[in-house]
Steps between C-alpha positions, in 0.01 A plus 500: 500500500162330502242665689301298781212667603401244777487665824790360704464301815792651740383207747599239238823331474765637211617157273829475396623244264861402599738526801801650313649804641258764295207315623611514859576835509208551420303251733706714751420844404115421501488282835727772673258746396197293624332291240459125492768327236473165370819381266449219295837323412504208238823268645533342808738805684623832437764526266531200372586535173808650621582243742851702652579731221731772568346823338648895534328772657562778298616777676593768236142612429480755725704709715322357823652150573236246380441293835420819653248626237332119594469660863327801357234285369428311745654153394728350719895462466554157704704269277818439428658782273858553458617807357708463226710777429876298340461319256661336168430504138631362201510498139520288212891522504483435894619818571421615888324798580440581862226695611439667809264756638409652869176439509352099388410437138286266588389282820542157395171297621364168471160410331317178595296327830789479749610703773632833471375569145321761364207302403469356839575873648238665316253185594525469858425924538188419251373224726575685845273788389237248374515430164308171416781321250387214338776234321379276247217738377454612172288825456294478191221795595498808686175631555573767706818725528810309426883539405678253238852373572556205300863545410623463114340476218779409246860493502721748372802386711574158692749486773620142516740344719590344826466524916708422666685425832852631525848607722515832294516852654171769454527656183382571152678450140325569150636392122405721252565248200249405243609188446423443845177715575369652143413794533492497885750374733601208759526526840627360798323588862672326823346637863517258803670188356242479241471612121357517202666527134291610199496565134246806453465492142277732289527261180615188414224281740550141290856502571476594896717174581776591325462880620513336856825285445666733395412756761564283803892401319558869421397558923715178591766642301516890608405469875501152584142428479474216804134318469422256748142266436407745191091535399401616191260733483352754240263824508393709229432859485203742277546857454221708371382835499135488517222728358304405782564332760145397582295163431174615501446712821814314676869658512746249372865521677775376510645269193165407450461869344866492374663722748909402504784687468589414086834564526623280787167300617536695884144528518431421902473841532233595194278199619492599880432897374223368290318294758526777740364752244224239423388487803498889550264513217244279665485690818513799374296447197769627289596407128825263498549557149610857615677411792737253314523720225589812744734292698669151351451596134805780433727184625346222298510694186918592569576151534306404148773742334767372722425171417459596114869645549637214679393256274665673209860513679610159499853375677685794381197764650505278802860581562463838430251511781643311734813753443247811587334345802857420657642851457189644670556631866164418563356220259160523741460868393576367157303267470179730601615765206387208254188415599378859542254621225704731309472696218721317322371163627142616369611591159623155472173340644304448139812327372530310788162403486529329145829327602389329790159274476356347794446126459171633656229593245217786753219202514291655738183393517258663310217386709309814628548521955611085423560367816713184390862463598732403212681195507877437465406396097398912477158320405143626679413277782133512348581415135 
């Protein structure tokens, strides 16, 4: 952490740069607790460079169900979220597992500007307690107490794909085939007569074309994949660990400090925490380098060694898994066991460490209480 001496202003607004969901949360969490907030948000609209996306909620994280550990915080729950508790999944040899649990998986939620989204959601409660968001501005200085929310800083994964319109049913399938997805997997997401149909892949970038051809014929082919005026559209994904998550005197969340899920890219949930935990540091002059350390770290490090395992299974590991998570009566509670910090999982966490590199080098700026803002390039604003 840098040290900033300055005496702080509690009278002066709190900067954010960007309008992503950590940088909301935490534009909510300081305007619900009083102070002045002013988000700064480089494109034209919230969301935008998800433009309809269907994303997961993770719900396996914690015992308590995760929409109503967002009403423990504070942050509102008013968009569209459908619980998905049946789904499909496949392997390479098109073999069907079902899975099933009691309680929802995940909440299936769409990203973007339009109504009902989570973006929108987490906008409109921002704005009715006050926040002053600004679209089209870039914030290249903080002077004065600020919060940096920027999104990614490289890619370690890509989702590419389509949305899509579509006479389907609510649902979600997943291939676990390389040759679809290396070393991740492709999915398909349908709620409300509207999907979306991915390649996540954790290699293999130059050849994300083919990745998506074949994806969308193995879909067509298994569950009759019906796309009706298809859009293609792409994200990309970084997940670090940091040392610090400070520039200067100002806490980085979000992707912009690396926080995702590295197994699975579910990391809705890590970004929200952090911007809440941000913000809890400001007002109560706390250091967030030990809150995220005390609270989102344990989980970020378990999903470096799950990823490190995951990547070393390949189609016949894949099936293997696939053939666990089916025979479990409750793949929720399941799924939790893995991405708690155990023993085991700890031992593993040096190897892990050197098998999985972040495209991400730490470039923090080494500027002493710098108030710049880093651009997109990972390059200081003032060099």
């Amino acid at each position: 952490m840098m040290e900033n001496n300055n005496k702080i202003d509690l009278n002066a607004a709190v900067e954010i740069a960007g309008a992503g969901p950590a940088g909301l949360a935490a534009a909510i969490t300081l305007a619900e607790a009083g102070r002045q907030v002013i988000v700064h948000e480089t494109q034209k609209e919230v969301g935008s460079r998800f433009g309809g996306d269907f994303q997961g909620l993770e719900n396996w994280s914690s015992d308590e169900d995760a929409l109503s550990v967002l009403e423990k915080i504070g942050l509102t729950t008013d968009f569209t979220a459908l619980p998905c508790r049946k789904g499909a999944a496949f392997d390479a040899k098109g073999n069907r597992y079902h899975i099933k649990s009691d309680e929802p998986l995940f909440y299936l939620v769409e990203r973007g500007p339009g109504s009902g989204t989570l973006d929108s959601a987490l906008l409109q409660q921002a704005l009715a307690l006050g926040v002053d968001v600004r679209f089209n501005s870039r914030l290249r200085r903080v002077t004065g107490q600020g919060i940096l929310a920027a999104g990614p800083r490289a890619a370690d994964a890509i989702a590419v794909g389509y949305h899509f319109d579509t006479d389907m049913a609510d649902g979600y399938w997943v291939i676990c085939d390389d040759e679809l997805a290396p070393k991740g997997y492709a999915y398909l997401l349908v709620m409300n007569g509207r999907g979306t149909v991915k390649s996540c892949m954790f290699s293999g970038f130059k050849q994300e074309k083919l990745y998506v051809q074949r994806t969308v014929a193995a879909f067509q082919g298994l569950v009759g994949l019906d796309m009706k005026n298809p859009q293609p559209h792409g994200g990309s994904g970084n997940f670090h660990i940091p040392t610090t998550a400070y520039n200067g005197p100002h806490p980085l969340v979000g992707e912009q400090a690396g926080f995702q899920d590295t197994l699975w890219g579910f990391g809705m949930r890590l970004a929200i925490s952090s911007g809440v935990l941000a913000a809890q540091s400001l007002l109560n002059d706390e250091n967030y380098n030990m809150l995220w350390q005390r609270e989102l770290k344990p989980q970020m490090e378990t999903s470096v060694v799950n990823r490190a395992l995951y990547s070393l299974l390949g189609n016949r590991g894949y099936r293997w898994f696939l053939r666990w998570i089916r025979s479990q009566s409750d793949p929720r509670r399941a799924l939790r066991y893995q991405y708690q910090a155990t023993w085991f999982k700890q031992l593993l966490m040096p190897w892990a460490r050197r098998r999985y590199q972040s495209q991400r080098r730490d470039v923090s700026c080494n500027h002493i209480d710098c108030a710049c803002v880093w651009c997109r390039s990972g390059r200081c604003a003032h060099e």
